[in-house]
C-alpha positions in Angstrom: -12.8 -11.1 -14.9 -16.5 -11.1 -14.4 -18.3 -9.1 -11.5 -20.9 -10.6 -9.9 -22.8 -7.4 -8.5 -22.8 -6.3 -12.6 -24.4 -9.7 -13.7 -27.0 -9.9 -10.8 -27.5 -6.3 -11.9 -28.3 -6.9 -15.6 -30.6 -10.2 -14.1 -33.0 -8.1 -12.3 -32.7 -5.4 -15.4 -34.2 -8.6 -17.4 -36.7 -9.6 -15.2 -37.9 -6.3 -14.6 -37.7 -5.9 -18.5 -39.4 -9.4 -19.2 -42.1 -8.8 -16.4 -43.2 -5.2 -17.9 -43.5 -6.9 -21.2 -45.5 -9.7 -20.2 -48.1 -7.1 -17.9 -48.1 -5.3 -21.7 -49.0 -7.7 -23.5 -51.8 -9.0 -21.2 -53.2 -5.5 -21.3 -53.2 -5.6 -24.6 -54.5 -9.3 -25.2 -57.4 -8.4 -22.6 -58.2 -5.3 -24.7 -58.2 -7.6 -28.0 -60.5 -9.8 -26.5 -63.0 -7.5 -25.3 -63.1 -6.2 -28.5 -63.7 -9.1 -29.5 -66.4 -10.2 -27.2 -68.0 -6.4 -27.9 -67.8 -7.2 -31.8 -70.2 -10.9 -31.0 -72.4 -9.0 -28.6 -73.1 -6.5 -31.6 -74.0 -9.2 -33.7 -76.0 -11.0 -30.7 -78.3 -7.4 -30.6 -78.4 -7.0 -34.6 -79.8 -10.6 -35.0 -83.2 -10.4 -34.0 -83.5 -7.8 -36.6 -83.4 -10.2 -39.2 -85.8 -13.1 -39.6 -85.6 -14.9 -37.0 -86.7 -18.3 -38.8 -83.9 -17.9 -41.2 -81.2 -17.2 -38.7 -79.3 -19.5 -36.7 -77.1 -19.2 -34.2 -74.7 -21.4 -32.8 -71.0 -21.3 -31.0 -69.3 -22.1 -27.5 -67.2 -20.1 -25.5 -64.3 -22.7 -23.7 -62.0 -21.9 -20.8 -58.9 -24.4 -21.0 -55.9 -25.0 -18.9 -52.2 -27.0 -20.0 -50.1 -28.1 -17.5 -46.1 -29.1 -18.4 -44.8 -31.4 -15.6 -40.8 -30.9 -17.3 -39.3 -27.1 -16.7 -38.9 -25.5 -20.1 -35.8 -26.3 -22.6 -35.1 -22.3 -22.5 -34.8 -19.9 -19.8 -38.0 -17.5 -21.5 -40.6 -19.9 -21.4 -42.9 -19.8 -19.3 -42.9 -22.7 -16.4 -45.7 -24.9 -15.5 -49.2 -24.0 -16.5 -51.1 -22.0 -19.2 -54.6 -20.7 -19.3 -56.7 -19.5 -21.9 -60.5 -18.4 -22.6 -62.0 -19.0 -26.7 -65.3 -18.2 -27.8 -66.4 -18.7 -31.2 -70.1 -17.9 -32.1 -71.2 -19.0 -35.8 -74.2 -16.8 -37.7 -76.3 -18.6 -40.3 -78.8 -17.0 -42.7 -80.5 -18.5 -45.4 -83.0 -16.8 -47.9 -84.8 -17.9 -51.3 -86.1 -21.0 -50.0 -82.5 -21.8 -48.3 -81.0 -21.2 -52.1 -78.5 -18.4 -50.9 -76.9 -18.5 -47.3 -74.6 -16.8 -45.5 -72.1 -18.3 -42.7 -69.6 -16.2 -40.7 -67.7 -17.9 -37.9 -65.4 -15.5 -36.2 -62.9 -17.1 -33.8 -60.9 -15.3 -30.6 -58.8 -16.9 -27.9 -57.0 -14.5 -24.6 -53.9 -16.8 -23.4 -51.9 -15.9 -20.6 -48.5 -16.1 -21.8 -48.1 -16.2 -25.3 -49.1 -12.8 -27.2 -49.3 -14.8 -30.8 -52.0 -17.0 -29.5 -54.1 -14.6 -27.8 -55.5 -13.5 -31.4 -58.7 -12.8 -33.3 -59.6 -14.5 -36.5 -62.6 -15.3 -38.9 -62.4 -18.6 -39.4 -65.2 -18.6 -42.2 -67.6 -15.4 -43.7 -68.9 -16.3 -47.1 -71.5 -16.3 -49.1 -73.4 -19.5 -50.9 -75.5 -19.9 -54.0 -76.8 -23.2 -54.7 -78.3 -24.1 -58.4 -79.4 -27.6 -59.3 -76.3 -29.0 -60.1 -73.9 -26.7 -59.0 -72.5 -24.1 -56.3 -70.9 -21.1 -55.6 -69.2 -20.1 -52.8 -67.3 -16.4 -52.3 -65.2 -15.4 -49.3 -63.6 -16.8 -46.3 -64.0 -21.1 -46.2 -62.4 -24.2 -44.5 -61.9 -26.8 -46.8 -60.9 -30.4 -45.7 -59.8 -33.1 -48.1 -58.2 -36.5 -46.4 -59.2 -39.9 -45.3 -56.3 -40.9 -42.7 -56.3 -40.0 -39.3 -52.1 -39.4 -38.4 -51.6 -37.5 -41.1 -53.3 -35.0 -43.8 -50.8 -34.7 -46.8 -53.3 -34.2 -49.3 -55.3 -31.1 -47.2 -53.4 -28.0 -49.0 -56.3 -25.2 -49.2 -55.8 -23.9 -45.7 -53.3 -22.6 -43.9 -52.3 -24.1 -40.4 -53.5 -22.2 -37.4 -50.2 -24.1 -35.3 -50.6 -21.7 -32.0 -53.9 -23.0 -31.7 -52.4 -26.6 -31.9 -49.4 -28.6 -33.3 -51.5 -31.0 -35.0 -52.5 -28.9 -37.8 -55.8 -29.5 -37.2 -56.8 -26.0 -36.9 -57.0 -23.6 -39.7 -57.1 -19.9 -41.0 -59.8 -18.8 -43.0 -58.8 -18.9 -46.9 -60.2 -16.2 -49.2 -61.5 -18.0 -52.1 -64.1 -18.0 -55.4 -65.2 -22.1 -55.3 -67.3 -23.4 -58.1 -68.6 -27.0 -57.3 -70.0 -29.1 -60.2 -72.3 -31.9 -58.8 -72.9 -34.6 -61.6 -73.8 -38.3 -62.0 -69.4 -38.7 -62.3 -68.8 -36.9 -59.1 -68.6 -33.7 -57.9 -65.9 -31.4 -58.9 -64.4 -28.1 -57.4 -62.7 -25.4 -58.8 -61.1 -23.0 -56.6 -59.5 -19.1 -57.1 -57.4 -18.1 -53.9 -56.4 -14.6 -54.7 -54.7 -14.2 -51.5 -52.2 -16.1 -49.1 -52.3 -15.8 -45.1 -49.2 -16.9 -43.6 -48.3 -19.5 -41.0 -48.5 -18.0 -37.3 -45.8 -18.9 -35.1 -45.7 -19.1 -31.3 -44.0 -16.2 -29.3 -40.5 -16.9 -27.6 -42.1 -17.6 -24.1 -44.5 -19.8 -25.3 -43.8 -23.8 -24.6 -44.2 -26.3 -27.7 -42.0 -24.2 -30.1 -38.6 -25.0 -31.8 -36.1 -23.5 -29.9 -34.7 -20.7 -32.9 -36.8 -17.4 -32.6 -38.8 -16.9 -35.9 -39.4 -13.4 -37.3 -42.4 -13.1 -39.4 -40.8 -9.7 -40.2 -38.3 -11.5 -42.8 -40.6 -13.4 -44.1 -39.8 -14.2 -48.2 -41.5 -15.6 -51.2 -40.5 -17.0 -54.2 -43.2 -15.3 -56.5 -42.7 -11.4 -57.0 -46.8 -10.8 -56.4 -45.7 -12.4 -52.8 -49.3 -12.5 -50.5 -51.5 -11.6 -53.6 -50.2 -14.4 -55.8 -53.6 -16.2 -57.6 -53.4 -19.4 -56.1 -55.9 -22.0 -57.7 -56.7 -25.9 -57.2 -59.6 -28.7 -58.8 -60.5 -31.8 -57.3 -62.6 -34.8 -58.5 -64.8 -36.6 -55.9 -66.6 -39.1 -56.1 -68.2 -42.9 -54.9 -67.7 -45.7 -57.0 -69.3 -49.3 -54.7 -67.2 -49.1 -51.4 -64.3 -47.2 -52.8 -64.7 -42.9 -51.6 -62.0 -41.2 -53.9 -60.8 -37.8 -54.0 -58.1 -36.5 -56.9 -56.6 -33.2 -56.7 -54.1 -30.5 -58.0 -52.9 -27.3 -56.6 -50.8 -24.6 -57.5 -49.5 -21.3 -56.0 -47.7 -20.8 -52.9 -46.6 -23.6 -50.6 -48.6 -23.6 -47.0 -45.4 -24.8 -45.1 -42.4 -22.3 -44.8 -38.7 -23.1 -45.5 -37.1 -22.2 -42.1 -33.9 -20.4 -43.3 -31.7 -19.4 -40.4 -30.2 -15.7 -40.4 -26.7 -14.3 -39.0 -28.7 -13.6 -35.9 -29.8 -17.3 -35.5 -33.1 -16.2 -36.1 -35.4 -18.3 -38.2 -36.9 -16.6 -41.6 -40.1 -18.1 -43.1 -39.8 -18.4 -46.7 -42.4 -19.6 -49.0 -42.1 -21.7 -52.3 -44.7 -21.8 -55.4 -45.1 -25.1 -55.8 -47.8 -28.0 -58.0 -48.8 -30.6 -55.8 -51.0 -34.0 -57.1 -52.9 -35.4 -54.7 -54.9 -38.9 -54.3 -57.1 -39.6 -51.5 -59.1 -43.3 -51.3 -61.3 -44.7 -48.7 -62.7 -48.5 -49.0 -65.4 -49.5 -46.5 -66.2 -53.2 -46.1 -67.8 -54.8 -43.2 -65.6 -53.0 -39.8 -62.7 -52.3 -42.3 -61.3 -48.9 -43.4 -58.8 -48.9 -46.0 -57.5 -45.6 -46.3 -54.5 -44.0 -48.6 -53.1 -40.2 -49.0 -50.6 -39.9 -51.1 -49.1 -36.5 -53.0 -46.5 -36.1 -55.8 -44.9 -32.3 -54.9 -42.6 -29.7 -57.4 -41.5 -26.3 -56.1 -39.3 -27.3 -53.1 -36.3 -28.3 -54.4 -37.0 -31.9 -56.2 -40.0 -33.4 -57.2 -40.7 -36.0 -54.4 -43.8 -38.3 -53.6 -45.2 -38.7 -50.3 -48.0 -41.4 -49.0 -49.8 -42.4 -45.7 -51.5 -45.5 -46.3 -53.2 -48.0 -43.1 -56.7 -49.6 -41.7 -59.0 -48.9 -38.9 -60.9 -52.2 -37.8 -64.0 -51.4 -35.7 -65.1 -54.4 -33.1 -68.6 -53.4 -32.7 -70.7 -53.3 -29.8 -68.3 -55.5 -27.6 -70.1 -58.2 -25.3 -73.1 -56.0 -25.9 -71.6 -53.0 -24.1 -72.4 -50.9 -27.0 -68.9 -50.2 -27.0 -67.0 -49.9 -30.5 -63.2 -50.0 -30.5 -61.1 -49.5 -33.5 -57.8 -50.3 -34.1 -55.5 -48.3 -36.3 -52.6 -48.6 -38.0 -50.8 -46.2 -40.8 -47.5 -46.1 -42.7 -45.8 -42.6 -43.4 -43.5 -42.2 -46.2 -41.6 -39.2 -47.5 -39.0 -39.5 -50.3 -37.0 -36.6 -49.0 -36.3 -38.4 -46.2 -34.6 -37.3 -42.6 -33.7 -34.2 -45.0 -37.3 -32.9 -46.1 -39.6 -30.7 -44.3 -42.0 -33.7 -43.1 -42.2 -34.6 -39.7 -42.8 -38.2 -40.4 -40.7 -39.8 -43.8 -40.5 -43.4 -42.4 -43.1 -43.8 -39.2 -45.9 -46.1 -37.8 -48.8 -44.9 -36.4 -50.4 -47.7 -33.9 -53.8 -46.3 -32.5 -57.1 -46.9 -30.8 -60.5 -45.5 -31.2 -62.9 -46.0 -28.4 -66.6 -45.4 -28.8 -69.0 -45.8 -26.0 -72.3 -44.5 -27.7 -74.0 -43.2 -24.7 -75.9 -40.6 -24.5 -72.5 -38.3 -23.3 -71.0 -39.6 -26.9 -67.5 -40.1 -25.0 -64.9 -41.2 -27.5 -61.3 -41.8 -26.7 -58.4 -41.6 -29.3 -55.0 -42.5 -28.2 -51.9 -43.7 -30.7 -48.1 -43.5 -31.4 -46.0 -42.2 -34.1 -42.9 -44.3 -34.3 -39.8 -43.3 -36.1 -38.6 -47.1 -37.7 -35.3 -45.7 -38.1 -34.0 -43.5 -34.5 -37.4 -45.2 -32.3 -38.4 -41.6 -31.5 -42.2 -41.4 -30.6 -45.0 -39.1 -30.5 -47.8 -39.9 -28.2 -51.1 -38.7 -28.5 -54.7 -39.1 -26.5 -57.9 -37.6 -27.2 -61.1 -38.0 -25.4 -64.0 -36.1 -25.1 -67.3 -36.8 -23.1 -70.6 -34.0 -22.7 -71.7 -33.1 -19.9 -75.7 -32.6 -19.8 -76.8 -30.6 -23.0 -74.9 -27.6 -22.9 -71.3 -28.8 -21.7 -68.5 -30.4 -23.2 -65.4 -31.9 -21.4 -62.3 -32.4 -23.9 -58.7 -33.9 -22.2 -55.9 -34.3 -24.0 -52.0 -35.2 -23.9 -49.0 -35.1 -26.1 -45.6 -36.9 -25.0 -42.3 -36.5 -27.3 -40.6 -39.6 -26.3 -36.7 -40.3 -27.4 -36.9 -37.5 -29.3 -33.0 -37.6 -31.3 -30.9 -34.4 -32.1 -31.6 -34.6 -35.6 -35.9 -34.6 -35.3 -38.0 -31.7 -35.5 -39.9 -32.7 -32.4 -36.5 -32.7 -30.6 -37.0 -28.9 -29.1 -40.2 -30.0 -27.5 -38.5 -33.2 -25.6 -39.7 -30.8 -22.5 -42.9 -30.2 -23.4 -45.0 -32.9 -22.9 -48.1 -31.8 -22.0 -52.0 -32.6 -20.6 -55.2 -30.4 -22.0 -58.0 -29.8 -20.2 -60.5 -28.1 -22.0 -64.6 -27.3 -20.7 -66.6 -26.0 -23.5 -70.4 -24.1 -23.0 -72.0 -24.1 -26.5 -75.1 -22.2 -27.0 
């Protein structure tokens, strides 16, 4: 038989052991970020020493707040409301008549609950030659390849920065050697990625994770050289009349983990070498976007093909407003199916763009992913507005609607969310 006094005993033991944890890691996350902020100011004192008509400097430093109107699925995460500080300066110097440059864009963030967020990072730090009809690039870059706006399946260089956000929208710096031919054909890039950075996950008392603890201490590869495996990738680019188009190849180790689950029920990341073929095409003509992302994958498990294909139709300058509104819509396909890693296999995306083209450029950007098969959604709205020249005001929301047993999004059907984010750039 149970005795209460014993489990109200072990309680308090918790929540004294949870609390001293939590006051540690804040301590530790301030001291991080100070660091941090020391490491800019450093910079901020060196620059003048360089010339100053060469040197530019840029950045913002953001203070942003989530709130969670559901309690939390588990009993560690944190309840209602999140706050964090970011601040991301960005150095640019340029000599031989703006031939060779230099960017470095460190990146830090202090959040109050989750340790794995609070984190420093260089999101870019590399070094640029530029010839006549070709470049090179050596260090730490962000590269972006896609045309559709629900989806990137084609967008492989970097790795996903998912405690920043679950949109995969934000990236880790890759360590690269790019070579970009620019001819009357297109433009082509070669890239050498000697090594891999892997996928941050959140903490167990942060919100908007899957409810399994991960341990990046088990983490696996499939190749023997593991991190350091040479990763490489080419991709043709080029306009041909209205058509953009974009054709790629990669190979070395997968960006997105296996999940495999342990005896302890805690998730280990494990990471495939895989060759993916990409294809990304844009038409413009008149308001029409005609977009398509599609990839043909070997490494994890079968060879299968993926696509996201849709429109966006812009209305322009309605009843001379000024106002432009797009509407959106994009098919998801993933032959794995409700089996495969992909979040979306057989979804619509139904969106909006609002542009109001004042002088505050505020844009909104709110849409739906549907799931045809169990009607799950994902809800999403974006909208941003400045405020005088210095200040930017960013909102945002995410809503897991229906979410069924069997989708990933179905350990966040708590953690709907709004964003609110004020941003001072310099």
């Amino acid at each position: 038989m149970k005795n209460p006094k014993s489990e109200e005993r072990i309680s308090v033991e918790r929540k004294d052991t949870n609390l001293r944890n939590r006051s540690s890691l804040l301590s530790h996350s301030l001291f991080e970020f100070l660091r941090f902020s020391l490491f800019a100011i450093s910079l901020l004192v060196m620059a003048p020493q360089l010339n100053a008509q060469s040197l530019e400097l840029s950045g913002y430093l953001a203070a942003e707040s989530r709130i969670f109107p559901q309690s939390p699925l588990l009993g560690e995460q944190y309840e209602v409301g999140n706050l964090s500080l970011s601040l991301q300066p960005e150095f640019y110097y340029e000599w031989s008549g703006g031939d060779q440059s230099i960017l470095f864009v460190p990146f830090a963030r202090l959040d109050q609950h989750n340790g794995e967020r609070t984190h420093f990072d260089i999101r870019e730090f590399y070094w640029q030659r530029v010839w006549h009809s070709f470049e090179l690039s050596i260090g730490l870059r962000k590269i972006f390849w896609g045309v559709t706006e629900s989806q990137h399946l084609v967008d492989i260089i970097n790795q996903s920065d998912l405690v920043e956000n679950l949109d995969t929208e934000d990236k880790l710096g890759q360590p690269m050697v790019n070579l970009t031919l620019i001819q009357n054909w297109g433009a082509l890039d070669f890239f050498l990625m000697p090594y891999f950075r892997e996928r941050p996950f959140l903490t167990n008392e942060a919100r908007l994770r899957i409810p399994a603890p991960i341990d990046t201490d088990l983490t696996g590869y499939e190749s023997n050289a593991e991190e350091k495996h040479l990763d490489w990738a080419v991709r043709w680019f080029h306009t041909l009349g209205i058509f953009d188009i974009g054709l790629s190849h990669f190979s070395g180790t997968s960006r997105e983990p296996v999940i495999i689950p342990t005896i302890n029920i805690i998730g280990a990341p494990f990471y495939h070498t895989i060759d993916q073929t990409g294809l990304d095409l844009q038409a413009t003509t008149g308001g029409w976007l005609l977009k398509l992302e599609a990839i043909n994958r070997f490494g994890q498990g079968d060879r299968f093909f993926a696509t996201t294909a849709g429109f966006e139709y812009t209305f322009s300058n309605i009843r001379n407003s000024g106002i432009d509104v797009g509407l959106i819509m994009e098919y998801h396909y993933d032959e794995r199916g409700k089996e495969g890693l992909a979040p979306f296999d057989d979804d619509i995306f139904f969106g909006s763009r609002l542009a109001f083209n004042d002088v505050q450029s505020t844009d909104i950007l709110a849409g739906v992913i549907i799931d045809r098969d169990r009607r799950s959604s994902f809800l999403n709205l974006e909208a941003s507005r400045r405020l005088g020249d210095r200040y930017k005001l960013e909102v945002e929301f995410r809503g897991f609607v229906n979410a069924s047993s069997k989708d990933i999004f179905y350990g966040l059907r708590k953690d709907h969310y709004f964003q609110l984010e004020l941003a001072r750039y310099f």
